[in-house]
N, C-alpha and C positions, 0 to 999 in steps of 0.2 A: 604630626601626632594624629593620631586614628581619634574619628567623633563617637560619638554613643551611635549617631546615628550609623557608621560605619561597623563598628563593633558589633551592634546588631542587627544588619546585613549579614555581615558572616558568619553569626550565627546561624541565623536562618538557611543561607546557604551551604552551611554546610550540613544541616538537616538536613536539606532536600537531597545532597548529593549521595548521605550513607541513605537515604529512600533508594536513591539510583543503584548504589551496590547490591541491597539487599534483593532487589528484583529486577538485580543481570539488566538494566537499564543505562543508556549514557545522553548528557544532550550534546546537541549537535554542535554544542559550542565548545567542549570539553574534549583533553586532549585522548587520544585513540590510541591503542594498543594493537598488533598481530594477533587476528582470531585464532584460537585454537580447533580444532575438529571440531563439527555441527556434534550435534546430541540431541536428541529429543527431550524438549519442554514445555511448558502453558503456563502462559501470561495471565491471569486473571484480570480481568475490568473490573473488578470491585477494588483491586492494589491499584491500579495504573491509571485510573478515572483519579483518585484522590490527590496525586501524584503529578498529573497533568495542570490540575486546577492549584495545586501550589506552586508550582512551575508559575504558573501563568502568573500568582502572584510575585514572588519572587523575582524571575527575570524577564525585565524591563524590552520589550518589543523595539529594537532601534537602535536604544544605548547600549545592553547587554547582550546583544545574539541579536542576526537579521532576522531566524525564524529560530521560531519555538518548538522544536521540534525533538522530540524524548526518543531514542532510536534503541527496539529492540537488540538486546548482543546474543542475535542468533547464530556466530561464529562462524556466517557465509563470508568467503572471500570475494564475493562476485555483487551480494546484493546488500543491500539496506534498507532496511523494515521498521517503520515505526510509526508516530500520530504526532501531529503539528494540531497547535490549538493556535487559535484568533481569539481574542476577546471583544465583547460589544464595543464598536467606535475605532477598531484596531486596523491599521495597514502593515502588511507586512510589505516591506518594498520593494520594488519593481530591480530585477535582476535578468541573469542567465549564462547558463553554463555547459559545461561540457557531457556531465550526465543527463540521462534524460529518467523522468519521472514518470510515475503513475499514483495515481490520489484516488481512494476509495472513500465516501464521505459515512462516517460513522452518526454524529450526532449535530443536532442545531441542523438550520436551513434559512435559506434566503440570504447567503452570504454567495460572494463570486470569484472568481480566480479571476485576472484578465491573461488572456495569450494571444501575442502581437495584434493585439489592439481590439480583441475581440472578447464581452464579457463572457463567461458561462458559469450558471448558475450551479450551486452546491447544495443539494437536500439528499438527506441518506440516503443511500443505495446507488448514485452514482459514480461512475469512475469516469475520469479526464487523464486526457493522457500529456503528458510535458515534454515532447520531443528536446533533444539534444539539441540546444541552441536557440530555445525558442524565448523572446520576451516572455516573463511570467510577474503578477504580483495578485494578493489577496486581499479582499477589503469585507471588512465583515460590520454591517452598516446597520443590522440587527440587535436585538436585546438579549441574545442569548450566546454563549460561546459556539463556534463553528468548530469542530473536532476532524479531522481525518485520519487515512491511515496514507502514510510514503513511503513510495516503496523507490530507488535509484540503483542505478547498475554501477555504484559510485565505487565500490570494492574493486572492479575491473577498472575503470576509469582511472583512478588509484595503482595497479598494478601496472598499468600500460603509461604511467607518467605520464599522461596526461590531463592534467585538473587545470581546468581555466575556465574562468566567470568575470562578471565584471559588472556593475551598476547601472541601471539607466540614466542617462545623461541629465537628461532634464528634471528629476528629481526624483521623489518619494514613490507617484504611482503614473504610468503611463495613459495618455491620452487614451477614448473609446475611439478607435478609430472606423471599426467594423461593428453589423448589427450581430445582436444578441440570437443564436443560431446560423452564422455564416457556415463556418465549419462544416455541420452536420448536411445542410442543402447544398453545396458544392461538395462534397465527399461521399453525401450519406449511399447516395444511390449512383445519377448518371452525372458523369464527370467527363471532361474535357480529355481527348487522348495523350495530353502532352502533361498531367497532373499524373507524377511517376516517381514524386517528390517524398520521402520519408518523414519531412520534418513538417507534418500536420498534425497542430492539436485538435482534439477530439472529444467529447462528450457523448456517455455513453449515458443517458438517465434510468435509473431502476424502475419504471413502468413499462418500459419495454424490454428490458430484460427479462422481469420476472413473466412477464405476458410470452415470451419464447418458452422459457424453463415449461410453463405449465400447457404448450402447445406440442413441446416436444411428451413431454410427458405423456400427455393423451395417445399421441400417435408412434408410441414405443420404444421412440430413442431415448433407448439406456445404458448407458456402458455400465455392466456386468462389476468395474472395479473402482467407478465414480459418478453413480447413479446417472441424474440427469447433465450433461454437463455443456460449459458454455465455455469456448473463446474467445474472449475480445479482439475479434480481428483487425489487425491496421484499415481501414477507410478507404488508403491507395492500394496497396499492395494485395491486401486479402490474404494474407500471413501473419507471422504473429503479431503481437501489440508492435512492440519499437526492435529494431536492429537485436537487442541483448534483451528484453527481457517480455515471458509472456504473463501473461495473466488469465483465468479463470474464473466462473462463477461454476456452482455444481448445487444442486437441487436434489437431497434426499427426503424421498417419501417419507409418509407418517409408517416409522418400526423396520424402515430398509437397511439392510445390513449387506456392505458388500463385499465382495469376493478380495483377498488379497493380493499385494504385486510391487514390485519396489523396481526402481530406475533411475539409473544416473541424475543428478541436477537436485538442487536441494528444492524443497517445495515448504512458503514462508503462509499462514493460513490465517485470515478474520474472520472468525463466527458472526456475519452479519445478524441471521436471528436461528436460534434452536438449542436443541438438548441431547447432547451425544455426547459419542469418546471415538478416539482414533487408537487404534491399538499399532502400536510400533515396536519392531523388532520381534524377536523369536525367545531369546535363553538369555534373561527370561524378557518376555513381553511389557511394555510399558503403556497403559492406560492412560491417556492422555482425554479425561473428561472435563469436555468442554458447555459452554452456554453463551448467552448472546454478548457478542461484543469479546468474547475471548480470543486471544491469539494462539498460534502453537505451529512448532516447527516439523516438519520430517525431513532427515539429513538425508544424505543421497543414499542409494544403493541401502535402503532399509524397509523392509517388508512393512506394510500397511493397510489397514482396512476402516471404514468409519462405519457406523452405526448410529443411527435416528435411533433417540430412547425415548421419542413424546410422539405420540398422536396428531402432529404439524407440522408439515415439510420444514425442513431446515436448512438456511442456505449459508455455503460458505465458500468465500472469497478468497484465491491463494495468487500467490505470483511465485515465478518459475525463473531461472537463469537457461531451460531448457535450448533458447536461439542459440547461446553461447557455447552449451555443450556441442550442440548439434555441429554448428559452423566449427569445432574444433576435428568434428568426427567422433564423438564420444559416446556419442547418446546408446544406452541400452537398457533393456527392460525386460523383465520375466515376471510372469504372471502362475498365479496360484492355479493348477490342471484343476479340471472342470468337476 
């Protein structure tokens, strides 16, 4: 027989989940449907911040879901888009699997990922990268919720039959084994000629990202169709982020509007900070205005352009299935005549 205490779980529960209907949201614990075609949409953070933090209340870190994690349904068959929250005192446990990740950190700081044994720290605006195979867990050891956004090549993964993960042995969260900055001073710059290996995580911190965005800026690199823009290049390779998936940061001026262009590979977007619209498609056009911490999709092969509508550069974070097109021989692109 069902308790009060249960009964009112389910309630609540299932609150949260017609929340998840209502803004095309699933978590990651919940069972998954065949996407339909991409479409152009935008996520609001003023729905999905409220959403997140009832999540957090509601399902239980450990008993109910290894991670917390709210996953946009941008009807990519390739990728997965969404925010994992930690709460203060919270482990999420030490695992690893067969997709590989990329974590852009939206909200809260001073919390850490660990990867194979190595901490690296999570304050807004950085991204880490979670190679395919690699020990991962999260400790968020702070008084505030640690937010990010995940992005996984898990759709392909999924397609190609092969999903496999598995717990770390020794319990909850993985031994430190390596100092805090390994990674970055064995990859960052000169490296060993025999380190040719893909599966290095990464920390990329937003001080020096943004200190690029506004050096390139000065000295005129600008693409014409995505203002300032930046590649997370893989550390060994010097190619895109991981094998399947790249990622992006792009820096538009205060009132920059840019030229149009659409290209195979869906492209998934976090408004880290700013005030614009992305206009998508043609008959008719879709206005897609956005602000800080918003998300928003362009499906493949659909014309595009963004526009800064404030007086303060605005930066925004996307990730690409582009490796995957490309390595299929797919990739193609046309651009708006001059």
């Amino acid at each position: 027989m069902a308790t009060m205490d249960d009964a009112t779980s389910s309630r609540e529960a299932d609150s949260l989940y017609g929340e998840f209907e209502r803004l095309a949201l699933r978590g990651h614990w919940q069972p998954r449907a065949l996407p339909p075609k991409p479409v152009p949409r935008i996520w609001r953070w003023s729905e999905i911040h409220p959403v997140l933090m009832e999540a957090a209340r509601v399902i239980d870190l450990g008993k109910d879901a290894s991670r917390r994690f709210v996953g946009l349904q941008t009807r990519s068959q390739t990728l997965s888009f969404g925010y994992q929250i930690v709460m203060p005192g919270e482990n999420a446990e030490a695992h690893r699997h067969s997709a590989s990740a990329l974590r852009f950190v939206v909200q809260g700081g001073g919390a850490y990922t660990t990867s194979n044994g190595e901490p690296m720290p999570m304050q807004p605006g950085d991204m880490l990268t979670q190679p395919n195979w690699v020990w991962h867990d999260h400790t968020n050891g702070t008084n505030e919720p640690i937010i990010w956004v995940d992005s996984l090549d898990a759709g392909l993964v999924r397609a190609l039959n092969a999903q496999f993960g598995e717990g770390w042995p020794g319990g909850n969260a993985q031994p430190l084994t390596r100092p805090q900055g390994y990674s970055r001073q064995r990859f960052g710059a000169a490296r060993a000629p025999t380190d040719n290996d893909w599966a290095v995580p990464f920390h990329y911190p937003w001080p020096d990202t943004q200190k690029a965005l506004h050096l390139m800026a000065q000295t005129g690199a600008v693409d014409p169709y995505d203002g300032v823009l930046l590649s997370y290049a893989n550390p060994v390779t010097g190619g895109y982020t991981s094998r399947n998936l790249a990622c992006f940061i792009q820096m538009l001026r205060p009132g920059e509007k840019t030229r149009a262009h659409r290209h195979t590979g869906i492209a998934i977007y976090h408004v880290f900070q700013g005030t614009g619209v992305t206009v998508v498609g043609q008959e008719p056009p879709k206005n897609l205005e956005w602000q800080d911490k918003d998300a928003f999709v362009v499906p493949p092969w659909e014309w595009h352009h963004h526009e800064n509508l404030s007086q303060a550069p605005a930066y925004l974070f996307s990730v690409s299935d582009r490796p995957i097109v490309e390595a299929a021989g797919l990739h193609r692109e046309e651009s708006q005549p001059v």
